[in-house]
BAROFI-575261 format. One line per 2 residues: number of its first residue (from 0); their letters; for each residue x, y, z of C-alpha. Coordinates in Angstrom, 1 decimal. Example, Ala and Ser with C-alpha at 12.3 -4.5 7.8 and 13.67 -1.06 7.14 Angstrom:
% BAROFI-575261
0	as	12.3:-4.5:7.8; 13.7:-1.1:7.1
% end
This chain:
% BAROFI-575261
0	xx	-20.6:36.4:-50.8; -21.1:33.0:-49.1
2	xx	-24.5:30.8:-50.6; -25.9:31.1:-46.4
4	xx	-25.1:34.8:-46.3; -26.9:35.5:-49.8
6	xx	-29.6:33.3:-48.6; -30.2:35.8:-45.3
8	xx	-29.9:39.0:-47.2; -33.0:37.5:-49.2
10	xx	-34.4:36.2:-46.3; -34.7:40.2:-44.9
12	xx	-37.0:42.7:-46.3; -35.7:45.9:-48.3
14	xx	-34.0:48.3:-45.2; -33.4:46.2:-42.9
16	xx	-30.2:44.7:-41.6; -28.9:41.6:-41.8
18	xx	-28.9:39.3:-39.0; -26.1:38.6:-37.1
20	xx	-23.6:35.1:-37.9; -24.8:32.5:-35.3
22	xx	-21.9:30.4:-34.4; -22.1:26.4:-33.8
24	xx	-20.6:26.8:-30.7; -23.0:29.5:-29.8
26	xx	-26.0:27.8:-30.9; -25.3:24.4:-29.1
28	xx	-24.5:25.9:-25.7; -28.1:28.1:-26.1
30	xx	-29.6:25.0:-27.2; -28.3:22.6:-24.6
32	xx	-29.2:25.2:-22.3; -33.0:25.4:-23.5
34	xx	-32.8:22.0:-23.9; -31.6:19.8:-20.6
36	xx	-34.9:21.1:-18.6; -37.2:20.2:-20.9
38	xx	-35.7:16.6:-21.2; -35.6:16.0:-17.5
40	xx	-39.3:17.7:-17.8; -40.4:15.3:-20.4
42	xx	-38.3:12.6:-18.3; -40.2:13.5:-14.7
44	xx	-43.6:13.6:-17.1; -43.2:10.3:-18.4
46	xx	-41.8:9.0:-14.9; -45.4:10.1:-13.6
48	xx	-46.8:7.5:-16.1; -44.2:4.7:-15.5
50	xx	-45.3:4.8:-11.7; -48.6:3.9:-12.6
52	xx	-46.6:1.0:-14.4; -44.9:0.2:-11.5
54	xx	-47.6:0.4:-9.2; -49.8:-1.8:-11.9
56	xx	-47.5:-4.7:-11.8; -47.2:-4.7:-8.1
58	xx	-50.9:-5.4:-8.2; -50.4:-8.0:-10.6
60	xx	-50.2:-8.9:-14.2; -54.0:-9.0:-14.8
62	xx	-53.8:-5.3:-13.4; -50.7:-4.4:-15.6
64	xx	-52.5:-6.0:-19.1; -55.9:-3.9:-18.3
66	xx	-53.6:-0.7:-17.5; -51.7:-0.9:-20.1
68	xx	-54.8:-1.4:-22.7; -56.0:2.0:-21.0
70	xx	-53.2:4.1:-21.3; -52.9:2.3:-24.7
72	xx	-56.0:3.7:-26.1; -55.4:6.9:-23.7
74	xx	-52.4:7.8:-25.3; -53.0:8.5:-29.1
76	xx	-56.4:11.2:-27.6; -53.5:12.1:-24.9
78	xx	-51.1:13.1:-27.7; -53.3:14.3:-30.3
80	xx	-54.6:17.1:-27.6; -50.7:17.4:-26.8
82	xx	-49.6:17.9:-30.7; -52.6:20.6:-31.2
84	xx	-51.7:22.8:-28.7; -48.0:22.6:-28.8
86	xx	-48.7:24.7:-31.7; -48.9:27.9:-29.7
88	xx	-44.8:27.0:-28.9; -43.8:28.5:-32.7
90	xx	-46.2:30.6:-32.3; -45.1:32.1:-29.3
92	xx	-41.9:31.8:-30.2; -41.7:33.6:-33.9
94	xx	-43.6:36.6:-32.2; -40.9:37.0:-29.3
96	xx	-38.3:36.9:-32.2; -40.2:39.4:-34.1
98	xx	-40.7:41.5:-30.6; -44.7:41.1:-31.1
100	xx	-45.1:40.4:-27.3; -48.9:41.6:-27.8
102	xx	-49.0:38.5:-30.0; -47.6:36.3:-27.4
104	xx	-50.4:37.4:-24.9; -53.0:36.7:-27.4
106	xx	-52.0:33.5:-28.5; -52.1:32.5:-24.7
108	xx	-55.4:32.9:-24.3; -56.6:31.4:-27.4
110	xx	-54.5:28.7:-26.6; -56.7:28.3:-23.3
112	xx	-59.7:28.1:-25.8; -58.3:25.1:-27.3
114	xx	-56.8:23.1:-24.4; -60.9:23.2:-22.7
116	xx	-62.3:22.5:-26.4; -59.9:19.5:-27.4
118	xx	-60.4:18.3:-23.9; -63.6:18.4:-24.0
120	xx	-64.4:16.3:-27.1; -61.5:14.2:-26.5
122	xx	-62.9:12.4:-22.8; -66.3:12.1:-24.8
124	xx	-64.8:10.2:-27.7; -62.8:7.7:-24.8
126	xx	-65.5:7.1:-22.4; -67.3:4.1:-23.3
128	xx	-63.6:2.2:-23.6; -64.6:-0.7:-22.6
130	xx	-67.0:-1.5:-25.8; -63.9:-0.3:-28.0
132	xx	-61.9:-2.8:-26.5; -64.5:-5.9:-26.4
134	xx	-65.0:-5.2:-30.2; -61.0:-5.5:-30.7
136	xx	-61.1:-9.1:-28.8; -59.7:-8.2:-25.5
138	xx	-60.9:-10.3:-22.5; -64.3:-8.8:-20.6
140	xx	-62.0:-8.7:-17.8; -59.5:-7.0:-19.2
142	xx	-62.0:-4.2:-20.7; -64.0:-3.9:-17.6
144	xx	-60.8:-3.1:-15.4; -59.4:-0.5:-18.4
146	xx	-62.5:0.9:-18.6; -62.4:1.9:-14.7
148	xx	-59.3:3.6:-14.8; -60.3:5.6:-18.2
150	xx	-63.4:7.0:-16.3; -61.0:9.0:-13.5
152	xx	-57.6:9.5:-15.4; -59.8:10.8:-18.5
154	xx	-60.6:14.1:-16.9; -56.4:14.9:-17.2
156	xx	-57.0:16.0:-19.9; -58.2:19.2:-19.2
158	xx	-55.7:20.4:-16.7; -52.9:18.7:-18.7
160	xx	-53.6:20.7:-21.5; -54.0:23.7:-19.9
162	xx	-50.5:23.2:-18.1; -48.9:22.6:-21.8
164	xx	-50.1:25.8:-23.0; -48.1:27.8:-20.0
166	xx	-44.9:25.5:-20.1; -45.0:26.8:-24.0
168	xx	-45.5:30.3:-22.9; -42.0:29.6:-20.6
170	xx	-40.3:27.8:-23.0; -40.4:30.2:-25.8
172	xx	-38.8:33.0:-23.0; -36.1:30.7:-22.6
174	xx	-37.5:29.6:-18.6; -37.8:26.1:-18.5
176	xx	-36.4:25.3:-15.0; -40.1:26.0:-13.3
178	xx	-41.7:23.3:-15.8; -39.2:21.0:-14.4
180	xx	-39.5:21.7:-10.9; -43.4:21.3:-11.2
182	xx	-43.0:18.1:-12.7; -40.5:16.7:-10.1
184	xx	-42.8:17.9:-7.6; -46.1:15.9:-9.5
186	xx	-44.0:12.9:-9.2; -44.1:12.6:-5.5
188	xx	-47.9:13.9:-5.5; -48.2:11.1:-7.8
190	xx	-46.5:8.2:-6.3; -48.0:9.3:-3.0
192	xx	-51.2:9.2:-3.9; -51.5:6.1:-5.9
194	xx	-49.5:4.3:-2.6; -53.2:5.6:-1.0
196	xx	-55.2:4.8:-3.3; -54.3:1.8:-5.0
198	xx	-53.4:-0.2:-2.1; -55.6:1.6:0.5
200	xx	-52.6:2.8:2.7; -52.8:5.3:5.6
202	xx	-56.9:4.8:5.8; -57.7:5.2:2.0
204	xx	-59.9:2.6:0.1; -58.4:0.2:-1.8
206	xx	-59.1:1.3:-5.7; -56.1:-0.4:-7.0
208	xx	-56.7:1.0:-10.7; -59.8:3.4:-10.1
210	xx	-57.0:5.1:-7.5; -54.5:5.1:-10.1
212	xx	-56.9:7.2:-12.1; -57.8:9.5:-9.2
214	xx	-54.0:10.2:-8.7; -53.4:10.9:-12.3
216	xx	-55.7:13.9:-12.4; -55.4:15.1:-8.8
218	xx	-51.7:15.2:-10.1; -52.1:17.2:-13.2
220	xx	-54.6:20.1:-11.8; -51.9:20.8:-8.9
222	xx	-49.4:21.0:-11.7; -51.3:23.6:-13.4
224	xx	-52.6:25.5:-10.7; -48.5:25.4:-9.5
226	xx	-47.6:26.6:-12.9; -50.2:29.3:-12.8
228	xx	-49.1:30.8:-10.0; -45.9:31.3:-11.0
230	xx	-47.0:33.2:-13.9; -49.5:35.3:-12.1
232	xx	-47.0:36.5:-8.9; -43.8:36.7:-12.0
234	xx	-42.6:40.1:-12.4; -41.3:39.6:-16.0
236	xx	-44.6:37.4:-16.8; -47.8:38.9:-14.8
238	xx	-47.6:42.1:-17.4; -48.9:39.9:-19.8
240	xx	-52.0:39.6:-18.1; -53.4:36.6:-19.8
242	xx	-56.3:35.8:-17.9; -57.5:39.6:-18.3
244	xx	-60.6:39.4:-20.6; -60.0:35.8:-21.1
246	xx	-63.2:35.6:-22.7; -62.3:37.7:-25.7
248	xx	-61.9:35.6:-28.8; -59.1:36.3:-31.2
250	xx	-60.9:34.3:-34.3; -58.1:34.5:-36.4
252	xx	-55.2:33.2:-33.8; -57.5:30.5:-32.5
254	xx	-58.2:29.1:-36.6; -54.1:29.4:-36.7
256	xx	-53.7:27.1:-33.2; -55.9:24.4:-35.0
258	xx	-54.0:25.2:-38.9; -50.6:24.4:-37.2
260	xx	-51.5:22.1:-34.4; -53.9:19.5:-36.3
262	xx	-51.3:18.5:-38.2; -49.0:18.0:-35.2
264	xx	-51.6:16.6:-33.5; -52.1:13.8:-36.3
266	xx	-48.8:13.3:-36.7; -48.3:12.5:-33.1
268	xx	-51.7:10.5:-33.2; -49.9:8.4:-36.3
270	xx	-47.0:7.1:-34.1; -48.9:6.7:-30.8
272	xx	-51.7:5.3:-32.2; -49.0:2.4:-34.2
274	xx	-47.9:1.6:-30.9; -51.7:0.7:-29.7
276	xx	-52.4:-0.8:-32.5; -49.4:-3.1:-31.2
278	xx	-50.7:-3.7:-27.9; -54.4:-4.9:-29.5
280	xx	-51.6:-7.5:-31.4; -50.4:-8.2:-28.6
282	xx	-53.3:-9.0:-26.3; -54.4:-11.6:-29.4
284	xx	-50.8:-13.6:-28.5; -52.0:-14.0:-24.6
286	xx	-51.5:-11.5:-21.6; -47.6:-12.5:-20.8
288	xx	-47.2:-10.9:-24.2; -49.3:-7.7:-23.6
290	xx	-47.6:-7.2:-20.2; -44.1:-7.8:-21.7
292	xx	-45.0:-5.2:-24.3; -46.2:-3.3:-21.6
294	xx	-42.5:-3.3:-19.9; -40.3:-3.0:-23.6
296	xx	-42.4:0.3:-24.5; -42.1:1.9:-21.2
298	xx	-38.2:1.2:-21.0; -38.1:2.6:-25.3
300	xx	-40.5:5.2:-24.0; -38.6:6.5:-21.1
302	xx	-35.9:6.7:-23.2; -37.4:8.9:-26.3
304	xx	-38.4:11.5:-23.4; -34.7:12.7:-24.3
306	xx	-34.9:13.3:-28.0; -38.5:14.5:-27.3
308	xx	-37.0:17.4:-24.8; -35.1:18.3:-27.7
310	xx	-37.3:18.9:-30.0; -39.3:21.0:-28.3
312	xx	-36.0:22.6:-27.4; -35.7:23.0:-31.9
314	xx	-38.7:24.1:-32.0; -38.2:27.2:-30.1
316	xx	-35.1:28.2:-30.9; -35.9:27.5:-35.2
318	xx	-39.0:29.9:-34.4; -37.2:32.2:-32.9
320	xx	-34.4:32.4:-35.5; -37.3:32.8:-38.0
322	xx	-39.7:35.2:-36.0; -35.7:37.4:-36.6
324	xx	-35.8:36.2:-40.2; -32.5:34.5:-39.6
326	xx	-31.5:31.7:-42.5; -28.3:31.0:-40.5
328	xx	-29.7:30.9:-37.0; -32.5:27.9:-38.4
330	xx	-30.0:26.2:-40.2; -27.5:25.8:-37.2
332	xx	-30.2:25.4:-34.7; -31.8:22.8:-36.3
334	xx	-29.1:20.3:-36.9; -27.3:21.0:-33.6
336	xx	-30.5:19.6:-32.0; -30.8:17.0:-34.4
338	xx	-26.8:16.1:-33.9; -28.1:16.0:-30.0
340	xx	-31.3:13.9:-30.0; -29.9:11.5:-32.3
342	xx	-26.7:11.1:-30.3; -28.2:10.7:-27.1
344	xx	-30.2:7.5:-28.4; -27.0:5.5:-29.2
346	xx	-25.7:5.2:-25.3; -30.0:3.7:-25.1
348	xx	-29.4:1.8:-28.0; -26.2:0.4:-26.4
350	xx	-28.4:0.2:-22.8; -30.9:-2.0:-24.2
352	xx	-28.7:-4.7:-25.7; -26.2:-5.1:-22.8
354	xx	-28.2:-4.8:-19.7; -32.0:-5.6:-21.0
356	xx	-32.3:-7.5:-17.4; -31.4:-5.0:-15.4
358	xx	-33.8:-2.3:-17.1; -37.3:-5.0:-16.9
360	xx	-36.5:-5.9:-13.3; -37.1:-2.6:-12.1
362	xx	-41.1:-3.2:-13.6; -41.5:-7.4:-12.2
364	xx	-39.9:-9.4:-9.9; -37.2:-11.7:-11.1
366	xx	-37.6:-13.5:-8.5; -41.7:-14.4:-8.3
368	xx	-41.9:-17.9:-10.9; -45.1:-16.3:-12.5
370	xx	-43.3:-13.8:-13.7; -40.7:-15.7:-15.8
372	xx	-42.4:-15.7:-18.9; -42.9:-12.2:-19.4
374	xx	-39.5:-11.2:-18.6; -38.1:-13.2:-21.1
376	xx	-40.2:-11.8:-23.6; -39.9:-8.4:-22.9
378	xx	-36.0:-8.6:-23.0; -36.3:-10.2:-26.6
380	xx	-38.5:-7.2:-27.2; -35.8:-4.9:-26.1
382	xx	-33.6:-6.2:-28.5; -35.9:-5.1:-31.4
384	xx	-36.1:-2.1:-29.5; -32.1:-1.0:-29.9
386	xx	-32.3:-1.0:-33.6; -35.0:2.0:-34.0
388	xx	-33.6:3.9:-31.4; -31.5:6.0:-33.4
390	xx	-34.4:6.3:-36.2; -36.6:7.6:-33.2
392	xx	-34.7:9.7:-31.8; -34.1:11.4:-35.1
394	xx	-37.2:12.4:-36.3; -38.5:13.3:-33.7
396	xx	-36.0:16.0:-33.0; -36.4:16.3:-37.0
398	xx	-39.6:17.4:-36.9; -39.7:19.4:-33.8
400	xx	-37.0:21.6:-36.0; -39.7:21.4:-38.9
402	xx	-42.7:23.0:-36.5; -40.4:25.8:-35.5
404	xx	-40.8:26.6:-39.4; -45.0:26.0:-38.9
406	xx	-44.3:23.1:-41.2; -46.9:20.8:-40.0
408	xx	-48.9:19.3:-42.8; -46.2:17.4:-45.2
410	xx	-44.6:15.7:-42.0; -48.3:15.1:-41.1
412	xx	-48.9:12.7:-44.4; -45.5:11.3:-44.1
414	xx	-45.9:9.9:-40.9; -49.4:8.3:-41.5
416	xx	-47.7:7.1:-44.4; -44.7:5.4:-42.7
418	xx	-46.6:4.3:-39.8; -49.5:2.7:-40.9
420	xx	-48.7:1.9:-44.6; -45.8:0.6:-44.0
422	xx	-45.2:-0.2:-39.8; -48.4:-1.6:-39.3
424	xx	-48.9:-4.1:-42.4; -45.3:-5.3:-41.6
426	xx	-46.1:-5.6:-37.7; -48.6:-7.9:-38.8
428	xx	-47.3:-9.7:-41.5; -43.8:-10.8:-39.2
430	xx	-46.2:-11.3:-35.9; -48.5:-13.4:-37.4
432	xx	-47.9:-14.3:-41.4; -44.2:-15.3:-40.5
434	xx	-44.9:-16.5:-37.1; -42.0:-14.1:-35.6
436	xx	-45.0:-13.2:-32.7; -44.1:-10.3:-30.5
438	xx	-40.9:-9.7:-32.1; -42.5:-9.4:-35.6
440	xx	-44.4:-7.0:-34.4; -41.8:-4.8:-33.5
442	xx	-39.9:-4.8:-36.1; -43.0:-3.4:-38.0
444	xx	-42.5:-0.5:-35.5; -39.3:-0.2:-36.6
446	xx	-39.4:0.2:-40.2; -42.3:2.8:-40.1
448	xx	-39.9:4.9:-37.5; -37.0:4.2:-40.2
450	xx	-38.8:5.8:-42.7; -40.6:8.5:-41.0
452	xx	-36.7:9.6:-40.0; -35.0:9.1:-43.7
454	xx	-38.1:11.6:-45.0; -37.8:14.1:-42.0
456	xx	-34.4:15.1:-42.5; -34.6:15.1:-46.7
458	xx	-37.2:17.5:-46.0; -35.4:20.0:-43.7
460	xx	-32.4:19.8:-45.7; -34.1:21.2:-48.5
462	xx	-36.6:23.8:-46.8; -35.3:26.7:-48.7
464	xx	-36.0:25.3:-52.1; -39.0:24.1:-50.7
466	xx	-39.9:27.6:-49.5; -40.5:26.5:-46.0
468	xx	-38.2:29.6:-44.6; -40.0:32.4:-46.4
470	xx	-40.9:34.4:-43.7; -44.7:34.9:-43.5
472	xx	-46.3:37.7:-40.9; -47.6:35.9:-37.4
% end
């Protein structure tokens, strides 16, 4: 008997039968197929935040250094809310494989509980911005205009996280075509309505970055209340009847949502929040720095959406293959997904060292003089950028694979470790010890990703001797 086959007849409990094989080819076509929405979901999501780059810059680069600072500081609460409740996705998807659909339900509505409660705390803890980012040295200006768009793209949160909790509940049934349809759909609301707002078109005000704001969570509530819908009207998904005594608490699930998703949460916190602590580096070099950050992280950004789609793709399909108590079915599905995130990022790795010109034209005018400066820098940025790519796109998909296991809290240390032990201190030491400037600092970002990556996999490779695949009760 083969070492994997062993492996699943102790992975079942006494009378029941062993799992069937899962074959490579089987696995990638299931994951690819799980997969490809959810990566032009996370693309069309991340698009609704690079037209408010856009849109930024077209105002100006004063505009795009104060936006940027916002969603800078926006971003780690954004993703720490994200990375908590993406916790009801292995979850939801270990009970499905275990055929526990009264768990599924349950885990829904607790999950509601948590998206209003993390949201909640989370716009408190952001709205006084502007004295966060006067004590860090950024210009009034700059702190005052941040502030302003904080104040109305803040209140996201609560619809956004809502919104999450139902893509999950899709994802884990395999239905991921309706998250990306919503999404495609928020981009025009979006880019609509910061055309109206921002520059006062078709007998709006003029906000410029107060509109931006305004659009943001106008976008995000008809997402959810899109997403909703569906769910409610759904043959297959109104007999779950999750808004039926919505107001029941479930103590236990809603303790497990927080076990599993603070971690997460951190984790994702960890690598966002190394990427604003870059952007306060930046705005001490000057604003053609900060902008031209502003430009290199949206173009790396844009292209982690990919990886990203896949591992929440992993996720699903390891939980599921352990919600059936299936060694094979998490070993093949997480390194197909890994094999696919990490491929993907060498064509971007390729993209960002051949054409950087052609990818931060589409964010400033060649052609306007003023402008000049912070192309140039954020195509030498790009070039930094190449080299983590494949690191990024790695463990990311890594640890998506991990979280279908409900491994949360070892990758959680790790990556503080990597990213602000190590990334950090070296950001700072090459931008200003060495002099390197903007390009130090990203190669400080590269070597915490690097090593984030290396870890990830060591640890999946060895989860059954780590006991990460005995199979606990949901």
């Amino acid at each position: 008997m083969s070492t994997e086959l062993s492996t699943d007849r102790a992975f079942v409990a006494p009378g029941q039968s062993l799992p069937p094989p899962v074959f490579w080819g089987e696995e990638a076509k299931a994951s690819f197929n799980l997969a490809w929405p959810l990566v032009i979901a996370q693309l069309a999501q991340m698009a609704l935040f690079t037209t408010d780059v856009i849109m930024m810059g077209w105002l100006g680069p004063k505009f795009l250094a104060a936006g940027t600072l916002a969603t800078s500081l926006m971003s780690p609460f954004l993703l720490f809310g994200i990375g908590l409740i993406t916790a009801v996705a292995p979850m939801m998807a270990q009970a499905i494989g275990a055929l526990d659909f009264k768990s599924v339900r349950r885990t829904t509505r607790q999950g509601f509980w948590a998206a209003v409660l993390v949201a909640t705390i989370l716009v408190a803890l952001i709205w006084n911005a502007e004295f966060v980012f006067l004590i860090l040295g950024q210009t009034p200006e700059n702190a005052s205009k941040a502030q302003g768009y904080i104040r109305f793209a803040a209140w996201s949160f609560f619809p956004a996280f809502l919104f999450l909790v139902l893509r999950c509940l899709l994802s884990s049934h395999g239905k991921t075509s309706v998250v990306l349809y919503i999404t495609i759909a928020g981009i025009v609301v979006n880019a609509l309505g910061n055309y109206a707002l921002m520059f006062g078109n078709w007998g709006f005000p003029r906000l410029e970055l107060l509109g931006a704001g305004i659009s943001t969570t106008f976008v995000n509530t008809v997402m959810f209340v899109s997403i909703l819908a569906y769910i409610l009207m759904h043959r297959r998904y109104k007999r779950y009847a999750i808004l039926v005594r919505l107001w029941k608490p479930d103590w236990s699930r809603f303790r497990e949502i927080f076990r599993i998703g603070l971690p997460i949460g951190f984790t994702l916190t960890a690598e966002t929040g190394l990427f604003t602590a870059a952007a306060i580096l930046m705005g001490w070099l000057g604003t053609n720095e900060l902008a031209a950050h502003a430009v290199a992280l949206q173009c790396a950004a844009l292209a982690f959406m990919v990886p990203l789609g896949i591992s929440q793709a992993a996720t699903i399909r390891v939980g599921l293959a352990y919600g059936k108590k299936n060694h094979d079915g998490i070993r093949k599905a997480g390194w197909v997904s890994i094999a696919m995130g990490t491929g993907f990022m060498i064509f971007t790795c390729l993209a960002f060292w051949l054409i950087p010109n052609t990818l931060v034209a589409f964010f400033l005018d060649p052609a306007l003089p003023e402008n000049e400066a912070t192309l140039g820098l954020a195509v030498s940025y790009l070039a930094v950028a190449a080299l983590f790519q494949l690191v990024d796109g790695c463990q990311v998909v890594t640890s998506g694979a991990l979280r279908g296991l409900s491994d949360t809290k070892v990758p959680m240390y790790l990556a503080i470790f990597g990213y602000w032990v190590l990334g950090l201190p070296i950001s700072y030491i090459g931008g200003f010890v060495l002099g390197g400037g903007g390009q130090g600092i990203w190669l400080g970002l590269a070597a915490g990703l690097a090593f984030v990556a290396v870890v990830s996999v060591i640890r999946f490779t060895l989860r059954d001797r780590l006991g990460l695949t005995n199979y606990k009760s949901i």
